[in-house]
C-alpha positions in Angstrom: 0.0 0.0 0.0 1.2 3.2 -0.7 0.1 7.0 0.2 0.8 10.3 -1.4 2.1 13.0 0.4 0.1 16.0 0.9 0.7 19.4 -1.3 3.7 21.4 0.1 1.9 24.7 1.2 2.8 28.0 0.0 4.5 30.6 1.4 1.4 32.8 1.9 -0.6 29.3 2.8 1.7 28.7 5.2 1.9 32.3 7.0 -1.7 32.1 7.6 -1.7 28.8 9.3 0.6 30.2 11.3 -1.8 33.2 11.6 -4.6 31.6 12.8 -3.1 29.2 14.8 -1.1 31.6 16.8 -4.1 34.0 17.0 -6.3 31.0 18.5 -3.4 30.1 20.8 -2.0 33.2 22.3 -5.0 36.2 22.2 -7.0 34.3 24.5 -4.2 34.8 27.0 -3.8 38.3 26.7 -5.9 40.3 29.6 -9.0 41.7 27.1 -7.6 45.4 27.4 -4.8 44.6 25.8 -6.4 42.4 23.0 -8.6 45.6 22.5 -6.3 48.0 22.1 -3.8 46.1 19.9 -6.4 44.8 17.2 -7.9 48.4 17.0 -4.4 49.7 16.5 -3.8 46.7 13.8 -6.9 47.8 12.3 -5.6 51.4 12.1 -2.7 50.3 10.2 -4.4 48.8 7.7 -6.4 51.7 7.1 -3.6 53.9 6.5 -1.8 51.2 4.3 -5.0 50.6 2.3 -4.6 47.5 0.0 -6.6 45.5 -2.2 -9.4 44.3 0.8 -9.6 48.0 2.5 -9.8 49.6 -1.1 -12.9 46.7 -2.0 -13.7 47.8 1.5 -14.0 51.3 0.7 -15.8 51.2 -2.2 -18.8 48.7 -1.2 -19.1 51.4 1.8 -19.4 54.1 -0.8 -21.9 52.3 -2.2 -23.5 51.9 0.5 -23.2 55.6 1.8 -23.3 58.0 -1.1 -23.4 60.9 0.2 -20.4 60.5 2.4 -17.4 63.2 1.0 -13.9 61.3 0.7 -13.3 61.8 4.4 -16.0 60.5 5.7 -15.8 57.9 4.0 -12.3 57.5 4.9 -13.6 57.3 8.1 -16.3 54.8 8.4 -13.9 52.4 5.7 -11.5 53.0 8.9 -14.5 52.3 11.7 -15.0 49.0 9.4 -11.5 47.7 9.8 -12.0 48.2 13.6 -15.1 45.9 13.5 -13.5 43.4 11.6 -10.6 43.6 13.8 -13.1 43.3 16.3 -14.8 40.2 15.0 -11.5 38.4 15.0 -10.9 39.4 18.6 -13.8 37.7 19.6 -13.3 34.6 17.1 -9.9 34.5 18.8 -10.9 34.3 22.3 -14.4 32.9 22.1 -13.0 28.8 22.9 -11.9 30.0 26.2 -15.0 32.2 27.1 -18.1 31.2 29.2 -20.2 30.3 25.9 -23.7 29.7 28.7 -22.8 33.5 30.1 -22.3 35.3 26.6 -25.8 33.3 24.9 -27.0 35.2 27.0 -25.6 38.8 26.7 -26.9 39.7 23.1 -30.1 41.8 22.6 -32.2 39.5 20.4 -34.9 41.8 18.4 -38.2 39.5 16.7 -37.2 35.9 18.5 -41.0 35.5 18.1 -40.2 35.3 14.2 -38.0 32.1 15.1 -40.3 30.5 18.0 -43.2 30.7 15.6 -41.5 29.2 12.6 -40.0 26.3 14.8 -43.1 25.4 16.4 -44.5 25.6 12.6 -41.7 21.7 12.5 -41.0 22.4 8.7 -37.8 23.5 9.4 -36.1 27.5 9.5 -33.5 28.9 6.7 -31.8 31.7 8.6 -29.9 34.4 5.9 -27.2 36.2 7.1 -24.7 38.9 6.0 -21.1 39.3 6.8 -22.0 41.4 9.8 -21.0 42.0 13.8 -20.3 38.0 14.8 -21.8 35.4 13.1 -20.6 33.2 15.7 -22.0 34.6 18.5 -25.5 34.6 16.7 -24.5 31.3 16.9 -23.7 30.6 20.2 -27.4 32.2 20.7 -29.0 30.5 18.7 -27.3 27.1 19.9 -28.4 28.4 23.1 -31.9 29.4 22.2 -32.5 26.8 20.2 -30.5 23.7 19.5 -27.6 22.8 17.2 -28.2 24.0 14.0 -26.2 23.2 10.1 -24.4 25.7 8.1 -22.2 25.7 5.0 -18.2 26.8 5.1 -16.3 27.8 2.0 -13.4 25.0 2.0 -10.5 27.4 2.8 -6.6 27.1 1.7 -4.4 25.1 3.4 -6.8 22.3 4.7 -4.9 22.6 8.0 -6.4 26.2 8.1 -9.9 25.0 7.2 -10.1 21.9 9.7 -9.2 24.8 12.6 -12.7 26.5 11.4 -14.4 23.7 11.7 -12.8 22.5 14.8 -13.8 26.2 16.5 -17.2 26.3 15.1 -18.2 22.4 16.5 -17.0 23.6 19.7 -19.6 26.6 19.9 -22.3 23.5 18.5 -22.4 24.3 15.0 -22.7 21.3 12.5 -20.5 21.9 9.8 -20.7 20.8 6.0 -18.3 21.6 3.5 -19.0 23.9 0.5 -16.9 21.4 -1.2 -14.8 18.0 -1.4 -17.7 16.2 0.3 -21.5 15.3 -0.2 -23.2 17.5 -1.9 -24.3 20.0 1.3 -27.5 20.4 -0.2 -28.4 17.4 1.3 -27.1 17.9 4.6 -29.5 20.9 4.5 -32.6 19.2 3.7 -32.1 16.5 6.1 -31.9 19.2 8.8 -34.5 21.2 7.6 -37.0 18.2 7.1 -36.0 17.3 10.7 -37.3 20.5 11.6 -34.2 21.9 12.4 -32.4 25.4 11.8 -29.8 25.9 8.6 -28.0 29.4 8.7 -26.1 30.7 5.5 -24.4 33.5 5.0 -26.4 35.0 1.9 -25.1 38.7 1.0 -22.3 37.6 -1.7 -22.3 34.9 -4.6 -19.5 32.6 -4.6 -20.9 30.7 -7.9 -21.6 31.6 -11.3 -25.1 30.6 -10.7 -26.2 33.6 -8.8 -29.9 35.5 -8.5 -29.9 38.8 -10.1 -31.1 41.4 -7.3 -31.0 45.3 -7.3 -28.6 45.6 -4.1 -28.5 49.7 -3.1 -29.9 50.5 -6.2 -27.1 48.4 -8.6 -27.0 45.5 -9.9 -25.8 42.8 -7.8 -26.0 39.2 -7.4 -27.0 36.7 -4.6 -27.1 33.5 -3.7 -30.4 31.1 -4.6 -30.1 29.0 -1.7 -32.0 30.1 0.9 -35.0 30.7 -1.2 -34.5 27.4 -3.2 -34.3 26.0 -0.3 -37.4 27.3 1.7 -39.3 26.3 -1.7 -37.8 22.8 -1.8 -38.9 21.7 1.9 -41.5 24.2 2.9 -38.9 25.8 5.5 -39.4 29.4 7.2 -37.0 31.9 5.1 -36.2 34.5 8.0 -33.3 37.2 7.3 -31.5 38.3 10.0 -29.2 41.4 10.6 -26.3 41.5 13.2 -24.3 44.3 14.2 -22.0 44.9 17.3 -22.7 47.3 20.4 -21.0 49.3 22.9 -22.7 50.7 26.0 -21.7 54.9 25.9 -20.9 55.4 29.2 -19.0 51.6 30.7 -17.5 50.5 27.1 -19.3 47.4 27.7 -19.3 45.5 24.4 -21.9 43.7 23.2 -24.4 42.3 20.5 -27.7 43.3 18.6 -29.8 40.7 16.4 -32.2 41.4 14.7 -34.5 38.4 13.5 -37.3 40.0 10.7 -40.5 38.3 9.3 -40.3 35.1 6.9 -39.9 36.2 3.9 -42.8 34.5 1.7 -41.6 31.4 -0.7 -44.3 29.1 -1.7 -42.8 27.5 -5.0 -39.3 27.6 -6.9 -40.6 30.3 -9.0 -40.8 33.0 -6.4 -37.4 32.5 -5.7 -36.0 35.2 -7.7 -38.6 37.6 -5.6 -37.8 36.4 -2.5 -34.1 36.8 -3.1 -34.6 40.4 -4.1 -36.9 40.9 -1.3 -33.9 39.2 1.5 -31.3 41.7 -0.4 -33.8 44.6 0.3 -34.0 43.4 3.9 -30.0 42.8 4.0 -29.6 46.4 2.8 -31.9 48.3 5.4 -29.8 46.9 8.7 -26.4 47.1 7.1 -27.7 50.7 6.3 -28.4 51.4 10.0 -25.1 50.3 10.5 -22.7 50.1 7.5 -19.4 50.0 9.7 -20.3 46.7 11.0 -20.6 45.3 7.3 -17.4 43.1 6.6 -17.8 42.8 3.1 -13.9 43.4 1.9 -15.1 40.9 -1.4 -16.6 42.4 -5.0 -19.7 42.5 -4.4 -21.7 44.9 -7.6 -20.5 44.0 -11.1 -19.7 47.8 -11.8 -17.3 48.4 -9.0 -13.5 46.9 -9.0 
């Protein structure tokens, strides 16, 4: 019997192994002031450096905010960074927190959307958007409600992706990859015909196969799956907007969710509607709160 050795990694494959694995190692043991200040100030840098994902950054933010001058929006591409740098802070140091005392810190708006659609037993498709932290929606939701499947992009080196999906099974995620396995289609409707929640992350197209949707009033593309899937099984479609908070007065930091009303899908021909209609939903939260969008990918066809 023989075996075949795996792929030698790159250079830059190997320097964000090291990354991640020295981030999930050594920021949970820094006291949190510390971790604060030095991911803000990282987040700083990169503003002044700009580069390809602060530049893609910039300009989905001016998309977003139109009426901003080149300062401002120089300003909230830099308040971005900081939530970013934020969300990794967190990602960072989230194995070693409580996870029962943080489910229940975040300010959950429209849980009645959820309760309703669960007790419904057909199943919930929960649309997200690169927003606050997706993982501790999570956690809450784990918390609130059960372990629940989601869909992760199969990330370079495979090192790198089975720390992901070591991190997210520990907060009580079930994890199928986007690729190199079963199809994760099926994963999904087996949870959703179980009556079970499936979260995706909805506000950027990774295929070719993409709905067209008027996003900020360009054209822009999004994913089919939530709606398909909704149609397919006779699941709840329920978008859901996250953004990061932070009491005035103690510095507190903390979480909003915001849970809105299913979005209607009764047959695979309204999916193109629905779609539109999630991306309309998608774009009035990350309105309210653009800074806490983390979209450093293309996302419009018309902007680099």
């Amino acid at each position: 019997m023989t075996t075949t050795a795996p792929p030698a990694l790159s250079l830059g494959e190997r320097a964000s192994e090291l990354g991640y694995a020295a981030g999930w190692r050594l920021v949970r043991t820094i006291p949190a002031p510390a971790a604060r200040w030095a991911f803000r100030a990282g987040a700083d840098l990169a503003a002044r450096r700009g580069g390809r994902g602060t530049e893609r950054l910039r300009a989905n933010l001016g998309r977003v905010r139109p009426d901003l001058d080149a300062d401002g929006l120089d300003a909230l591409t830099a308040a971005g960074l900081r939530s970013y740098a934020r969300y990794w802070r967190e990602a960072f140091r989230l194995p070693a927190m409580d996870h029962e005392a943080l489910s229940r810190r975040p300010v959950v708006e429209g849980r009645e959307h959820l309760d309703e659609a669960l007790a419904a037993g057909r199943g919930v498709v929960v649309a997200l958007t690169h927003s606050g932290n997706w993982d501790m929606a999570g956690l809450w939701l784990v918390a609130h409600s059960g372990p629940f499947t989601t869909v992760v992009e199969r990330l370079k080196p495979e090192s790198l992706y089975e720390r992901f999906v070591a991190f997210r099974e520990s907060l009580g995620f079930e994890i199928l990859p986007m690729t190199g396995g079963e199809a994760p289609v099926r994963g999904l409707v087996r949870s959703l015909r179980a009556g079970k929640v499936v979260c995706l992350v909805a506000d950027r197209d990774l295929s070719a196969h993409g709905v067209p949707v008027t996003f900020f009033g360009a054209p822009a593309s999004m994913p089919p799956g939530p709606a398909s899937l909704a149609a397919s099984t006779g699941a709840a479609l329920l978008p859901v907007g996250l953004w990061f908070t932070e009491d005035p007065v103690t510095g507190e930091e903390g979480w909003h969710f915001r849970i809105h009303p299913p979005v209607p899908v009764p047959d695979r021909s309204a999916v193109p509607a629905a779609t539109q209609r999630v991306a309309d939903v998608f774009a009035g939260d990350i309105a309210e709160h653009p800074e806490d969008w983390h979209m450093l990918q293309r996302v419009w066809r018309d902007l680099p």
